[in-house]
C-alpha positions as a Markdown table, in Angstrom:
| # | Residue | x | y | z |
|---|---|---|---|---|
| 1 | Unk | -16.1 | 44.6 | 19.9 |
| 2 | Unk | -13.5 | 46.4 | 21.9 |
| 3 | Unk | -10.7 | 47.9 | 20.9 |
| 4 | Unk | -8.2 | 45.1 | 20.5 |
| 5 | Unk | -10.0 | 42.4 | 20.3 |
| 6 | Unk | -10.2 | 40.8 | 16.7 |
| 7 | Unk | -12.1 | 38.3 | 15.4 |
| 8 | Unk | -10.9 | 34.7 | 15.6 |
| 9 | Unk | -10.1 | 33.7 | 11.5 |
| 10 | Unk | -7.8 | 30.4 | 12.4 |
| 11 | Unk | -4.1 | 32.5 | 12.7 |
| 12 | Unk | -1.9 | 33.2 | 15.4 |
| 13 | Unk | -1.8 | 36.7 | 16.7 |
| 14 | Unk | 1.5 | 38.5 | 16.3 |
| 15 | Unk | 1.9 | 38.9 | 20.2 |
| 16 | Unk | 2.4 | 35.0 | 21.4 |
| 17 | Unk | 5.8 | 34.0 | 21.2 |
| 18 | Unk | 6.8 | 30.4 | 21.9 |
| 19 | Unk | 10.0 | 30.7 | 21.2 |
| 20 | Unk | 11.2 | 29.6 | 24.6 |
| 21 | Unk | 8.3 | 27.1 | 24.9 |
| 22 | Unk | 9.2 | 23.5 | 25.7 |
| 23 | Unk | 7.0 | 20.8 | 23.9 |
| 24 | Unk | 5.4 | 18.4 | 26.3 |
| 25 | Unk | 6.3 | 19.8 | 29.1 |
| 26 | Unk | 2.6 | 19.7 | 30.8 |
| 27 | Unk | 2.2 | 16.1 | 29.5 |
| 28 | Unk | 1.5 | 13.4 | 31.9 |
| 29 | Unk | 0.9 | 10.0 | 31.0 |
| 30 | Unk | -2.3 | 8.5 | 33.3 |
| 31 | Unk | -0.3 | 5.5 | 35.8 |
| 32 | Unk | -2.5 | 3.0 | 33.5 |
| 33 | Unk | -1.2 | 4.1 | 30.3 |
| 34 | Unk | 1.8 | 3.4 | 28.7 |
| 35 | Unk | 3.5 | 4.5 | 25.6 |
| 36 | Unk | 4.9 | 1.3 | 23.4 |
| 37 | Unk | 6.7 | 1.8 | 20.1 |
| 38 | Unk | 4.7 | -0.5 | 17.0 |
| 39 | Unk | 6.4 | -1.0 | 13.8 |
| 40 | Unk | 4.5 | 1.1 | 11.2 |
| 41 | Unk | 3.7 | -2.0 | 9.1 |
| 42 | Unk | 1.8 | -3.4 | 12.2 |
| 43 | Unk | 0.0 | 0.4 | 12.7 |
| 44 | Unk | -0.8 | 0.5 | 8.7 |
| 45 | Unk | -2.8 | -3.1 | 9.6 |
| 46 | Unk | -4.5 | -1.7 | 12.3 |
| 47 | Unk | -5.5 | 1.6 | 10.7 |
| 48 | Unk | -6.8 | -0.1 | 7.8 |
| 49 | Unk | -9.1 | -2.6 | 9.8 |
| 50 | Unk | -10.2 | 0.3 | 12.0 |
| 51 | Unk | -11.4 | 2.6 | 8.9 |
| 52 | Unk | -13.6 | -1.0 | 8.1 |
| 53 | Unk | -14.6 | -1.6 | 10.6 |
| 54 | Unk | -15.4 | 2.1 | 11.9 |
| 55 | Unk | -13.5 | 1.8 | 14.8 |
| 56 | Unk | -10.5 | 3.6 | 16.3 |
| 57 | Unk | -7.1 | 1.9 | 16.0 |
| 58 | Unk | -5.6 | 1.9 | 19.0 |
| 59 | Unk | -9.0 | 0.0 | 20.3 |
| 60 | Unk | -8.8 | -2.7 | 17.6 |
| 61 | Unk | -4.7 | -3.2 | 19.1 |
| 62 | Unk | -5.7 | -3.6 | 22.2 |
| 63 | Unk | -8.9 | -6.0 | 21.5 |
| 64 | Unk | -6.1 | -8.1 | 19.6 |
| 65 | Unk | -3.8 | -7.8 | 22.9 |
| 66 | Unk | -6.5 | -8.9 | 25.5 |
| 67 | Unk | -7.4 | -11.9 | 23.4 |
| 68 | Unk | -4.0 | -13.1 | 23.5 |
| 69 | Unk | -3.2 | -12.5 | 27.2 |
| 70 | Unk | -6.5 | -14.1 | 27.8 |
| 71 | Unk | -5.1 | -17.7 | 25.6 |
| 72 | Unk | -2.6 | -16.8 | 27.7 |
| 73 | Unk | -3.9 | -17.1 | 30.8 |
| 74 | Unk | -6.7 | -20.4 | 30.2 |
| 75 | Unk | -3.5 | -22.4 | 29.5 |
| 76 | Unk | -4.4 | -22.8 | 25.5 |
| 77 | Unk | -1.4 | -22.6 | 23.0 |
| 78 | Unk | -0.5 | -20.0 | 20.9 |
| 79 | Unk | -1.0 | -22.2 | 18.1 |
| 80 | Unk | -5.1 | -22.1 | 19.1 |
| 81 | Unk | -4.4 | -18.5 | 19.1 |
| 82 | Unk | -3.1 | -17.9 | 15.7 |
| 83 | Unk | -5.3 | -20.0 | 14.1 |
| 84 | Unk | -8.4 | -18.3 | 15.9 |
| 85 | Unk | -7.2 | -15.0 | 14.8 |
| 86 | Unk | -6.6 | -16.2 | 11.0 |
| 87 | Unk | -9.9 | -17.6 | 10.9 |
| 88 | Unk | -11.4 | -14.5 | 12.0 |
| 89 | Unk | -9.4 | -12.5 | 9.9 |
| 90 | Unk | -10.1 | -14.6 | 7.0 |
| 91 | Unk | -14.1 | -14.7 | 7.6 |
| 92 | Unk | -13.9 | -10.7 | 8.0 |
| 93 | Unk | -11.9 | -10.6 | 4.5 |
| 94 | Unk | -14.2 | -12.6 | 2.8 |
| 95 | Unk | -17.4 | -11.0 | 4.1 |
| 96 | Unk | -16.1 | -7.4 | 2.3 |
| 97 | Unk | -15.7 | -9.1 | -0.9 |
């Protein structure tokens, strides 16, 4: 080990200095993705289902998503929709029990 090097134990060394840093300022959202604000009652759902169902969150939100804009897009009413989505949710609550 040379002179200054130390070993790495999870701290910050004394000599970097981000006092002038600027958070984000690298960041770059890819052209397909999109940042959308979700109410947190509607994330709690979501993170709830995807610690079930072993699956990440944000996946889970846009499963939900594509099976609406695909009623959408057949023509079938919302109403089909909703009660596809309560019928699955219900089958999935009833299975854990």
């Amino acid at each position: 080990m040379t002179k200054n090097a130390k070993k790495s134990n999870g701290e910050m060394r004394r000599e970097y200095d981000f006092s002038n840093g600027v958070r984000g300022k690298f960041f770059r959202l890819s052209e397909s993705q999109k940042m959308i604000p979700l109410d947190a009652d509607i994330i709690r759902h979501f993170q709830r289902r995807s610690r079930k169902e072993k699956k990440a969150y944000y996946l889970l939100i846009n499963e939900t998503l594509r099976r609406a804009m695909n009623y959408e897009k057949s023509g079938e009413g919302f109403t089909e929709l909703l009660r596809e989505m309560i019928a699955d949710e219900v089958q999935r609550y009833s299975t854990q029990k």
